[in-house]
N, CA, C and O atoms as a printed pandas DataFrame, in Angstrom:
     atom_number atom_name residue_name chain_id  residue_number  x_coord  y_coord  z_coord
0              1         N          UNK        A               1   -0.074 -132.269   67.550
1              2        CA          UNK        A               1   -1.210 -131.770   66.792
2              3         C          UNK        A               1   -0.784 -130.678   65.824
3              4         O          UNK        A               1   -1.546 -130.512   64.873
4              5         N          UNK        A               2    0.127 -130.023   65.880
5              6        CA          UNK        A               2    0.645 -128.945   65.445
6              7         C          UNK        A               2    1.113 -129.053   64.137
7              8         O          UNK        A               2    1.089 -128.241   63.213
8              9         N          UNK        A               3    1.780 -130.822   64.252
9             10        CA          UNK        A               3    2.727 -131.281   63.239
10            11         C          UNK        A               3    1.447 -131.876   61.838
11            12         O          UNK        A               3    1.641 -131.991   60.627
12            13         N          UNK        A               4    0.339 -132.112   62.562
13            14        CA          UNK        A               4   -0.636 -132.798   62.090
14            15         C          UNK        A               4   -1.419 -131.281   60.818
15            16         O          UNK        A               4   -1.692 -131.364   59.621
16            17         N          UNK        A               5   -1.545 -130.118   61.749
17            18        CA          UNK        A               5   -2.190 -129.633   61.365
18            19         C          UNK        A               5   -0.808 -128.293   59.849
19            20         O          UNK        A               5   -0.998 -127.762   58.755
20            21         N          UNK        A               6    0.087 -128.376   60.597
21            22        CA          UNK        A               6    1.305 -127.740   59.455
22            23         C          UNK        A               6    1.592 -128.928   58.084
23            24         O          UNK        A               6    2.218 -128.694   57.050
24            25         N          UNK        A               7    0.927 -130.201   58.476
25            26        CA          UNK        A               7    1.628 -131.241   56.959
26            27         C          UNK        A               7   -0.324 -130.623   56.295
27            28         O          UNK        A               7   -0.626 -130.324   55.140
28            29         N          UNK        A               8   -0.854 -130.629   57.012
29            30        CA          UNK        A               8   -2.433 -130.237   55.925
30            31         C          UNK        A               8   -1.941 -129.099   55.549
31            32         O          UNK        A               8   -1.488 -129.399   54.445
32            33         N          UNK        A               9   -1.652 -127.680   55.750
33            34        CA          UNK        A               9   -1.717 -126.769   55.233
34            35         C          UNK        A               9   -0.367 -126.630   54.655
35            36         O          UNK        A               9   -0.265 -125.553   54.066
36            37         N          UNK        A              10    0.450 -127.177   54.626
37            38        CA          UNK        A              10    1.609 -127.691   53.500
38            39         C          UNK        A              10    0.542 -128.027   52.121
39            40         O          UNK        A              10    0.024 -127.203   51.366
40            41         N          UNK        A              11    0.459 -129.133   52.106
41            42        CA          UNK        A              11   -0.396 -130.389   51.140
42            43         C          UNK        A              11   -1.425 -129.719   51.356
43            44         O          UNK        A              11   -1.590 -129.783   52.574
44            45         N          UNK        A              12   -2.246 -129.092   50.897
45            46        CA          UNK        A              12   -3.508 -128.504   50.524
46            47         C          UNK        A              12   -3.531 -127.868   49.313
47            48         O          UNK        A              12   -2.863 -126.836   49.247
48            49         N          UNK        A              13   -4.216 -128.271   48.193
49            50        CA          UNK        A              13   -3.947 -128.155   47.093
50            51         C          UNK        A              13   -2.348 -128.080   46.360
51            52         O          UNK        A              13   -2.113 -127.140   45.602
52            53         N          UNK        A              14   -1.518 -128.893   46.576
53            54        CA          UNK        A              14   -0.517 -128.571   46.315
54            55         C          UNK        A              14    0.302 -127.461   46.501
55            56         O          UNK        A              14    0.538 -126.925   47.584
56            57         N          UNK        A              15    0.928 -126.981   44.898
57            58        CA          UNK        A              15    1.751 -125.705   44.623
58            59         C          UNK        A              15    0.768 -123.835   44.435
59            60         O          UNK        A              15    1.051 -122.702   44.045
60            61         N          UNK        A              16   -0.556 -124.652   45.068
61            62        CA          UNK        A              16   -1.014 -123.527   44.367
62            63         C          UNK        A              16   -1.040 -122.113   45.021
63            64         O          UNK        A              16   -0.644 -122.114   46.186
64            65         N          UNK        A              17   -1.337 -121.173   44.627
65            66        CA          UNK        A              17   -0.746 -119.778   45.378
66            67         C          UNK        A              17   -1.763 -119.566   46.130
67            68         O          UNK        A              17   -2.949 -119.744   45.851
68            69         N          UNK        A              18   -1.014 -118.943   47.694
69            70        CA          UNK        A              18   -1.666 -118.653   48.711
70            71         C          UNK        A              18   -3.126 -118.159   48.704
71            72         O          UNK        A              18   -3.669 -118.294   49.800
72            73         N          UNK        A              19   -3.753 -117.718   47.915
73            74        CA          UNK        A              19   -4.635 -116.755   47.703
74            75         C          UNK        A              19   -5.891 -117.450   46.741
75            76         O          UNK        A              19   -7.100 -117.230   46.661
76            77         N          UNK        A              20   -5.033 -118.324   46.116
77            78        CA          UNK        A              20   -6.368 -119.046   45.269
78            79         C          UNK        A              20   -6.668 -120.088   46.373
79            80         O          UNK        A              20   -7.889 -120.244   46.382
80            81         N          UNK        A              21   -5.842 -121.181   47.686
81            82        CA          UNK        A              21   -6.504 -121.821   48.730
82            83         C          UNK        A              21   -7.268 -120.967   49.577
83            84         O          UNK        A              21   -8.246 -121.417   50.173
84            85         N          UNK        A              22   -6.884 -119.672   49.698
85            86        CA          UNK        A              22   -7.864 -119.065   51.064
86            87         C          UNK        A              22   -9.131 -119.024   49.817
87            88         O          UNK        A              22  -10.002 -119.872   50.012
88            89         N          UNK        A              23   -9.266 -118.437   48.983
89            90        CA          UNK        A              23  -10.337 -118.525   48.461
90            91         C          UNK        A              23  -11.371 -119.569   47.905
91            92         O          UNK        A              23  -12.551 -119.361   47.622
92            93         N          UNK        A              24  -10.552 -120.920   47.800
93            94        CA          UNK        A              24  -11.329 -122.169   48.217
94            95         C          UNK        A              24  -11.721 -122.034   49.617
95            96         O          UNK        A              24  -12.817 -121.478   49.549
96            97         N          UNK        A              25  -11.504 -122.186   50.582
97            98        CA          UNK        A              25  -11.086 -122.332   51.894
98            99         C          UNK        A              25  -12.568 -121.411   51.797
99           100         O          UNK        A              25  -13.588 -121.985   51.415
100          101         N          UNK        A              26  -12.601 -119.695   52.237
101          102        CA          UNK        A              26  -13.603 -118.667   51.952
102          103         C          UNK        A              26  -14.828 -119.523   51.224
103          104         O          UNK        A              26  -15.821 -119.517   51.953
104          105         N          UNK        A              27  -15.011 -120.181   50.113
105          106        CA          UNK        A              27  -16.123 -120.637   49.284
106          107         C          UNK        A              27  -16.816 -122.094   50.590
107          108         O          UNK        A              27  -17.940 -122.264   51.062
108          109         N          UNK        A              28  -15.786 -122.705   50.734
109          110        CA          UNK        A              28  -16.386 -123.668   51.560
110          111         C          UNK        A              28  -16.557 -123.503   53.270
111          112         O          UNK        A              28  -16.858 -124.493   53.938
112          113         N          UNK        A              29  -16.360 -122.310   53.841
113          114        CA          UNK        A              29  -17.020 -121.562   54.897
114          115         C          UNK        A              29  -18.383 -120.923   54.966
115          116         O          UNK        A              29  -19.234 -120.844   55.852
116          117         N          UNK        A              30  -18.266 -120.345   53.282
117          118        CA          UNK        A              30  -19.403 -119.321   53.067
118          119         C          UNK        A              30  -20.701 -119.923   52.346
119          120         O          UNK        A              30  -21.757 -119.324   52.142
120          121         N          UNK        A              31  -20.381 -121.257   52.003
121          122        CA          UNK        A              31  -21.892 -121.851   51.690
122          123         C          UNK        A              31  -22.425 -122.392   52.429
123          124         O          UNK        A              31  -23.540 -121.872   52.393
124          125         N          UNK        A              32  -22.449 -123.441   53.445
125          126        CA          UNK        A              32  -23.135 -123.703   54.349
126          127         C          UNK        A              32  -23.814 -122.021   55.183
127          128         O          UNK        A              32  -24.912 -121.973   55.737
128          129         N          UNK        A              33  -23.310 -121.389   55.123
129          130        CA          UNK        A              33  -23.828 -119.577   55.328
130          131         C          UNK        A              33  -24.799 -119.389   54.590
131          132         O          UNK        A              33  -25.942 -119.678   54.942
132          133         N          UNK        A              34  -24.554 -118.952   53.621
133          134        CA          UNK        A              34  -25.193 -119.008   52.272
134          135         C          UNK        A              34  -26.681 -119.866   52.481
135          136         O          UNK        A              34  -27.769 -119.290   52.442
136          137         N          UNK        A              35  -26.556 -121.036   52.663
137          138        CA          UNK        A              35  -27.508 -121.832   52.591
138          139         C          UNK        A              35  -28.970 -121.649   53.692
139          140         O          UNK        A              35  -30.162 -121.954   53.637
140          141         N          UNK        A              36  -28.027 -120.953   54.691
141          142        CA          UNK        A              36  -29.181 -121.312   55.791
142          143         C          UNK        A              36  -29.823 -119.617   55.704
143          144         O          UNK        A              36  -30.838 -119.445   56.380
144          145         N          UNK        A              37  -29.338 -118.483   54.986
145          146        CA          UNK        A              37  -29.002 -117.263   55.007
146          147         C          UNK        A              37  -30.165 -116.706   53.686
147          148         O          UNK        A              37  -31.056 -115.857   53.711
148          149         N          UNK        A              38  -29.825 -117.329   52.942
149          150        CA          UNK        A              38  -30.885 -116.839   51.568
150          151         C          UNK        A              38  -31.638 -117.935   50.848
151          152         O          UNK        A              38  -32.602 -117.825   50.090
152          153         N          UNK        A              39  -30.862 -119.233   51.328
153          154        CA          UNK        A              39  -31.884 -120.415   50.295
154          155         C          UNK        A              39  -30.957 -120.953   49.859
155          156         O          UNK        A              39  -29.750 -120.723   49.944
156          157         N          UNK        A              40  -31.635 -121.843   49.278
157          158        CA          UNK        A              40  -31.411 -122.804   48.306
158          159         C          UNK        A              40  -31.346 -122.114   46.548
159          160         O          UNK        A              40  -30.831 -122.849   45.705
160          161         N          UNK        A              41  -31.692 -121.209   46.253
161          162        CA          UNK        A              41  -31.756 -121.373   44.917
162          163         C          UNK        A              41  -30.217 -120.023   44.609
163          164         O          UNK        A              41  -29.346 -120.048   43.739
164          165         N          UNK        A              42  -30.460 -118.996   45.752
165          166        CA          UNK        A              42  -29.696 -117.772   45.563
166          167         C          UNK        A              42  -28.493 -119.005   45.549
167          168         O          UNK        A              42  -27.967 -119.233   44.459
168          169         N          UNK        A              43  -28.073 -119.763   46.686
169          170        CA          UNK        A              43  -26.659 -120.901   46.881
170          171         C          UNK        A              43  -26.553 -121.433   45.850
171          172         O          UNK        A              43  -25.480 -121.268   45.269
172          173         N          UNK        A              44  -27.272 -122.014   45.403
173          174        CA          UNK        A              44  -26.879 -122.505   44.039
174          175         C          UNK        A              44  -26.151 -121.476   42.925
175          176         O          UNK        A              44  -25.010 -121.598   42.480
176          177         N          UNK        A              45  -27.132 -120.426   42.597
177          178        CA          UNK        A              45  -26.475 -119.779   41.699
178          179         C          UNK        A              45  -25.229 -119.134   42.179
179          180         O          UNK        A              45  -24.474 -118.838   41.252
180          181         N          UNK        A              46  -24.758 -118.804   43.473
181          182        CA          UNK        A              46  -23.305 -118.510   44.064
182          183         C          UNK        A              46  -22.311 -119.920   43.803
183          184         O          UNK        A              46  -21.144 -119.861   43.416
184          185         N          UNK        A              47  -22.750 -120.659   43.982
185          186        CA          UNK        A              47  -22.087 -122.000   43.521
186          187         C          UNK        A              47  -21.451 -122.540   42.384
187          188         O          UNK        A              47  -20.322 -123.019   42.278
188          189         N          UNK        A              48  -22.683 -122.335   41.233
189          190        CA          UNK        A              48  -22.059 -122.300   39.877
190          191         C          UNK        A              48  -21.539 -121.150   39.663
191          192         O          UNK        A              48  -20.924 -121.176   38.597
192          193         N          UNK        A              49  -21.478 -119.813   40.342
193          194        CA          UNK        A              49  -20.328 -118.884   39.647
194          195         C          UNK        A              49  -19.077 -119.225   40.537
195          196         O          UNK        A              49  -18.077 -118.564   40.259
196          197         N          UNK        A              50  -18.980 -119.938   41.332
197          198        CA          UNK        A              50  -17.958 -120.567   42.165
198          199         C          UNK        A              50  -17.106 -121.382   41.290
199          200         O          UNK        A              50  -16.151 -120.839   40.734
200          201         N          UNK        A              51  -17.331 -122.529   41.124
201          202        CA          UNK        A              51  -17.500 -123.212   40.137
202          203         C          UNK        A              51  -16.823 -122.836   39.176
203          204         O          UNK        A              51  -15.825 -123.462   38.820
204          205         N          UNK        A              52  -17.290 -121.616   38.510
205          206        CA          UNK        A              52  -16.276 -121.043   37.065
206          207         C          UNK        A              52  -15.316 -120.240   37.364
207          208         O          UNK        A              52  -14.442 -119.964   36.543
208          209         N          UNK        A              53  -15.344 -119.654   38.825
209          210        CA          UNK        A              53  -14.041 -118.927   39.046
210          211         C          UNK        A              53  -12.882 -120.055   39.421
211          212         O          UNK        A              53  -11.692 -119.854   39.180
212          213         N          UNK        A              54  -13.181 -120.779   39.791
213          214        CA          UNK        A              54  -12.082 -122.400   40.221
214          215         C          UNK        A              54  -11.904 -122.681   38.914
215          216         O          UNK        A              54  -10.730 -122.714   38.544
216          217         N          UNK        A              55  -12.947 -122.944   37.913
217          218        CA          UNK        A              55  -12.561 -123.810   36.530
218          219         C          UNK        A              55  -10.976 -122.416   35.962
219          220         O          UNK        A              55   -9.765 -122.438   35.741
220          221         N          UNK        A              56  -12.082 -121.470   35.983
221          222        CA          UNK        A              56  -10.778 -120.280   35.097
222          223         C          UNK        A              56   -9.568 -120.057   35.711
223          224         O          UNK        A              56   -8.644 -119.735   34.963
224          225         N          UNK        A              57   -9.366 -120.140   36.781
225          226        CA          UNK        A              57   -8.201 -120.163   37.777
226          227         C          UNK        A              57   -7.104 -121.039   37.667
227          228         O          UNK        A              57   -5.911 -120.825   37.884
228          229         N          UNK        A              58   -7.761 -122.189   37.249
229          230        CA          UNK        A              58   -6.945 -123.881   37.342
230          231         C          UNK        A              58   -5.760 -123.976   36.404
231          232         O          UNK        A              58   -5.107 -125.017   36.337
């Protein structure tokens, strides 16, 4: 299981730097949160500024 779970976090987004996956990783922990926490509309708008910090990052 070990071997299973070290080839995902190898191969997870590729080459990209440690810090921009935890912060994918962080975004897709924290919306299902988000969602049940403030709504539907506040999640959304955390989403699309999500969204543009991934687009500007890339």
């Amino acid at each position: 299981m070990s071997n299973m779970a070290s080839a995902f976090s190898d191969n997870f987004l590729g080459y990209s730097p440690k810090w921009y996956e935890r912060s994918i990783i962080c975004f897709l922990i924290l919306n299902p949160i988000l969602l049940y926490t403030v709504g539907p509309f506040i999640t959304g708008w955390v989403l699309m500024a999500q969204f543009i910090f991934t687009l500007a990052m890339a």
